[in-house]
N, C-alpha and C positions, 0 to 999 in steps of 0.2 A: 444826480445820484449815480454812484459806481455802476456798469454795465455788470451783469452777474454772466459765468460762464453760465451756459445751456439755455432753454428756451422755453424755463417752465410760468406758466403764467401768474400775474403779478399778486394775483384777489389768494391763490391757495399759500405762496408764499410768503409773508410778511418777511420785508427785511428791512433792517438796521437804516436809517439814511443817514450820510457821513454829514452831512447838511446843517443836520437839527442837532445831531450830537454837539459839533462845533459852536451852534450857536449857542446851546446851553452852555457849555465851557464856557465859552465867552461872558456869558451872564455871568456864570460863578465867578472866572476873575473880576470883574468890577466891584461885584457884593462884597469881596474877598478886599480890593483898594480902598472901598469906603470905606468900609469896618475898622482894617487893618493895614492902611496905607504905608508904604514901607517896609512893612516884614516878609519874614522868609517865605510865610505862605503864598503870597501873593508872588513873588519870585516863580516859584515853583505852579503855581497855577499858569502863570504864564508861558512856563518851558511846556508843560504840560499841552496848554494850547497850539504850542511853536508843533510837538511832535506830531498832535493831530491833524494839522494845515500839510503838512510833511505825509502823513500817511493816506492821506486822500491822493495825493500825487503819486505814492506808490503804488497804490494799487492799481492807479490806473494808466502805468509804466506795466506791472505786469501783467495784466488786463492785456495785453498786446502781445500776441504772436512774434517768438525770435527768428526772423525770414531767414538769417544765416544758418542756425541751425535746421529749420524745417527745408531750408535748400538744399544742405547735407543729404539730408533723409532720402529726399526726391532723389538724387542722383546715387545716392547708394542704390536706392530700390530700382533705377534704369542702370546699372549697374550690372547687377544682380540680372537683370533680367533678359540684357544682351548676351552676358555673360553665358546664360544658358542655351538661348536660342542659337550661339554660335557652336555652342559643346552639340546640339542637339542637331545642326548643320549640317558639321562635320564629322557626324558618323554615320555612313550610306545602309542603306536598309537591309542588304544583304546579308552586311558585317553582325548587325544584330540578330539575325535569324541562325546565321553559320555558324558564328564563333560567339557563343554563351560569355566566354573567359574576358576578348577582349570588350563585348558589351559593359562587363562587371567592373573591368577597370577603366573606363568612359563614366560608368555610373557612381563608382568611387569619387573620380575625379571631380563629378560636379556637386557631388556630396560637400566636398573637402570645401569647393567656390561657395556653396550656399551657403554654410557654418560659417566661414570666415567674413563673407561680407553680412549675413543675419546678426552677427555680432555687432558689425560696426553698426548696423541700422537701429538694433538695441539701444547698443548706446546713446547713438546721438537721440535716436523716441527719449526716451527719460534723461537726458542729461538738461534740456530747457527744463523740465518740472523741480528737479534738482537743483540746478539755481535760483530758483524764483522759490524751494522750501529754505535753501540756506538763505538767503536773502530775506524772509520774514521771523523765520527763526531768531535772525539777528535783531529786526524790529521788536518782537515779543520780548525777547530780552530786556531792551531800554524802557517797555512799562513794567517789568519786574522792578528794573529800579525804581523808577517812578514811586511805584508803590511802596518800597522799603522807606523811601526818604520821605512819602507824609508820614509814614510810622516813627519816622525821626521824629518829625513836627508834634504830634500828639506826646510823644514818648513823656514828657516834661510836666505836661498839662496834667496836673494830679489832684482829684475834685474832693481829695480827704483834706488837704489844704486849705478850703476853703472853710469844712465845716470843723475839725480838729484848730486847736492854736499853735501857730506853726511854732516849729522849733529848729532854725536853721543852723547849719554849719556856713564856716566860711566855702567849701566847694559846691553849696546847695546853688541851682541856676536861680535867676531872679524872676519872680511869678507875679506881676503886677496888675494881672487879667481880673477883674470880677466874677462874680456870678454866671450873669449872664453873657459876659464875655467870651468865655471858659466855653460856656454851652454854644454860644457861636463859635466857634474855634474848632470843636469838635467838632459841632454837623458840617461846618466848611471840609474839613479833612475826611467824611463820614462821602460826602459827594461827589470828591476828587475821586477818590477809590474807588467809586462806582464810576463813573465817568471813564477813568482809567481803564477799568475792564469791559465799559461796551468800545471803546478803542483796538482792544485787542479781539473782541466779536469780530471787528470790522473784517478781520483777516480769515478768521474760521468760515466767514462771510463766505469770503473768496475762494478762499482754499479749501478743495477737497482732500486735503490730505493728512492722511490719521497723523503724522506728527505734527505737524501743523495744529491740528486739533486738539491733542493732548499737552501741546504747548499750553495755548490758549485757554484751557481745561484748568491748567496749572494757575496761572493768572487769578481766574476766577477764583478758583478757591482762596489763592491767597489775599485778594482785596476780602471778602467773604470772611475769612478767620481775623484779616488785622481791623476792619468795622465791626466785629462782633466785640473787641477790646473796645472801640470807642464806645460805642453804646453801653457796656458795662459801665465806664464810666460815668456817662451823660443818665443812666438809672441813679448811681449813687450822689449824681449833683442834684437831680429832680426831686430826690427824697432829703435832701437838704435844703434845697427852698421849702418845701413843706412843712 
């Protein structure tokens, strides 16, 4: 199981195991070979597979402290704070008392040092969380596709076909699926799309970060709207067996 950032204990928080999710994918591809050995869905449950084996490695690539950057920090921050105690040295305690004026421009001056190196320490604090948002950002991305291309797969699969008599053109695709074919075909592409998006959990999992989060947000909803088309269908096939 992915280590999770912070240190909250296991019984209040349930989470996701990248583990079980995989193994179920894995089932689904096989049910998906037998059934449908050689079609595209099974292609695609497979790539599917491929990304999730891929995002267990990711995350726990990010999962890991970037020493180069947090070395940066450190040495800005010791920086920063020679920086001062040498400003703070070099100006004898009299000068301070006597002369207000040049106090103020001593204290300018270390103003001026702690802005400019506070900057770069900014920086580099959030420039690691920032590549590791772009970084899944991009992840999240490729099960957006994911999920457009089983809505490819289903897009064809049309259960009024089965009960109307078809009336094909020559550019109509070829539907040689039965009944219950059909209705396996759907629930297949009905559990990628769920599958799909506890994938992209995995990352929410991980990442505390509001964009990260309404990425992932986005996901869900979309497998959530394009399974709600399958089931419509898989109603209208059910009350056609009937």
């Amino acid at each position: 199981m992915i280590p999770a950032f912070g240190h909250d204990p296991p019984h209040r928080h349930p989470r996701l195991e990248p583990d079980r999710i995989i193994a179920t994918m894995r089932r689904l591809r096989d049910r998906i070979g037998e059934r449908f050995p050689g079609s595209g869905l099974l292609a695609l449950s497979e790539g599917l597979l491929t990304i999730a084996d891929e995002c267990v490695e990711r995350l726990k690539e990010v999962a890991q402290p970037s020493i180069p950057i947090r070395t940066g920090v450190g040495l800005l921050l010791a920086a920063l704070v020679a920086l001062l105690g040498r400003i703070a040295a070099g100006v004898p305690l009299h000068l301070m008392v006597s002369d207000f004026g040049a106090f103020l421009q001593v204290l300018d001056a270390a103003k001026n040092v702690v802005l400019f190196l506070g900057a770069g320490i900014f920086f580099l604090a959030t420039l690691e969380g920032r590549i590791k948002r772009r970084r899944a950002l991009r992840y999240i991305r490729e099960l957006r596709a994911v999920a457009h291309m089983v809505d490819m797969h289903q897009l064809s699969k049309d259960p009024d076909r089965l009960v109307q008599e078809p009336r094909d053109t020559p550019s109509s695709p070829v539907r040689g699926l039965t009944r219950y074919e059909m209705s396996r075909y759907l629930d297949y592409c009905s559990e990628l799309l769920s599958l799909n998006s506890k994938v992209a959990a995995l990352y929410a999992q991980q990442f505390n970060d509001p964009v990260v989060l309404a990425a992932v947000d986005e996901v869900e909803d979309l497998t959530t709207g394009l399974s709600a088309k399958i089931w419509q269908k898989m109603v209208v096939l059910n009350q056609a067996i009937r």
